[in-house]
C-alpha positions in Angstrom: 105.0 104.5 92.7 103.3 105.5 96.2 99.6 105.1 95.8 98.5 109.0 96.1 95.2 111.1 96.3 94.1 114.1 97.5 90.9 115.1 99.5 88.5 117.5 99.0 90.0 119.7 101.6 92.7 119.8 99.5 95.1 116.8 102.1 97.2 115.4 99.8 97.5 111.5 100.9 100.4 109.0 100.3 100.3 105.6 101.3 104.0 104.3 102.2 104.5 100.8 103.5 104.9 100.4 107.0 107.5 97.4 106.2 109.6 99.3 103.8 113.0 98.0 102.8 116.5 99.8 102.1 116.1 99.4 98.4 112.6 101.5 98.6 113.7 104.2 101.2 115.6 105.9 98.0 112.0 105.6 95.6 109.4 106.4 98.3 111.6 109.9 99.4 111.6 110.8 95.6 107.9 109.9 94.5 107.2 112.0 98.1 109.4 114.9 96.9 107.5 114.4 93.6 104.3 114.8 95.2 105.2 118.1 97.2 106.4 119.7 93.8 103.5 119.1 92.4 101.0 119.5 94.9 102.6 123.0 96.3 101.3 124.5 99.6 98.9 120.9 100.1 99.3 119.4 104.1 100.6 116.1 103.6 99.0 112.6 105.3 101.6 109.8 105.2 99.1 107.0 105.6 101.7 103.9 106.9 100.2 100.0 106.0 98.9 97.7 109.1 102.8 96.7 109.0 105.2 97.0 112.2 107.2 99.8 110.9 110.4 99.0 109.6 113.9 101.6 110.0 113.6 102.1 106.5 110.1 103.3 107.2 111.1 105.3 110.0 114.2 107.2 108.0 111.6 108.1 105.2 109.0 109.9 106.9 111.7 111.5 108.7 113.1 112.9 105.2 109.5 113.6 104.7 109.1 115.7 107.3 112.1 117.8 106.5 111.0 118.2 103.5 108.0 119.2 104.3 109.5 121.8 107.0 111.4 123.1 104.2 108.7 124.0 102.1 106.4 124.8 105.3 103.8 122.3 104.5 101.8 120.5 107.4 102.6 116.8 108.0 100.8 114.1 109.6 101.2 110.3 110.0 98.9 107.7 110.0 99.6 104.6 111.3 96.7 102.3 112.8 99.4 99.8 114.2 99.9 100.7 118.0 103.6 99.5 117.4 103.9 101.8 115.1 102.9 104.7 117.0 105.0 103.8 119.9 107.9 103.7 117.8 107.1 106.9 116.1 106.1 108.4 119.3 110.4 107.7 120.1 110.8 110.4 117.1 107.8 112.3 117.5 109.9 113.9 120.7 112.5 115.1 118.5 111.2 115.6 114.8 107.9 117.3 115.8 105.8 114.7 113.9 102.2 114.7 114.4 100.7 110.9 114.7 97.2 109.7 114.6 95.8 106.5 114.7 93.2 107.4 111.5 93.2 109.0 108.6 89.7 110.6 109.3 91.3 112.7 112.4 94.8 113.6 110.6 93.0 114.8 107.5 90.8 116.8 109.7 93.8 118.3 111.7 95.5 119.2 108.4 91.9 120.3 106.8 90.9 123.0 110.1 94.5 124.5 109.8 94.6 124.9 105.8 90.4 126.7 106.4 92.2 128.9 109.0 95.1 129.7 106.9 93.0 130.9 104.0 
């Protein structure tokens, strides 16, 4: 299970490993999918581990983010690697995903648009 909690702001936050294999891709897109069901209508902070960032990685927060598009629900990523962010910056171009180095300023992004939308 993705560690998981949500901010006062009402952010939900899931931590996925930076590193993840092929065998955890399948898990980590379902316990996601699991949080958006249950957390309806809450932005969504992907918060990646200090790991380079693996394709596995990569392939999930791109499911992520469709799935998120599909139920029109903001998503940011964290990842505090700079590797990481370059190589999410390669998808960023074409998947529209918003990437910050700290969860403090992607939880604020998410937390001003979600006070505007009410």
């Amino acid at each position: 299970m993705l560690p998981v909690m949500v901010t006062e702001s009402g952010v939900l936050i899931i931590r996925l490993r930076a590193d993840l294999d092929i065998a955890g891709r399948a898990a980590a897109a379902w316990a996601i999918d699991g949080f958006l069901a249950a957390h309806q209508s809450s932005p969504v902070v992907l918060e990646l581990s200090d790991a380079p960032v693996s394709a596995a990685a990569v392939s999930t927060i791109v499911r992520a983010h469709r799935m998120c598009g599909y139920a029109d629900v903001p998503l940011a990523v964290v990842a505090s690697n700079a590797e990481a962010r370059r190589t999410l910056a390669g998808i960023a171009a074409v998947e529209t995903v918003d990437v910050h180095p700290a969860r403090a300023q992607a939880v604020a992004k998410l937390s001003a648009a979600l006070a505007a939308a009410a």
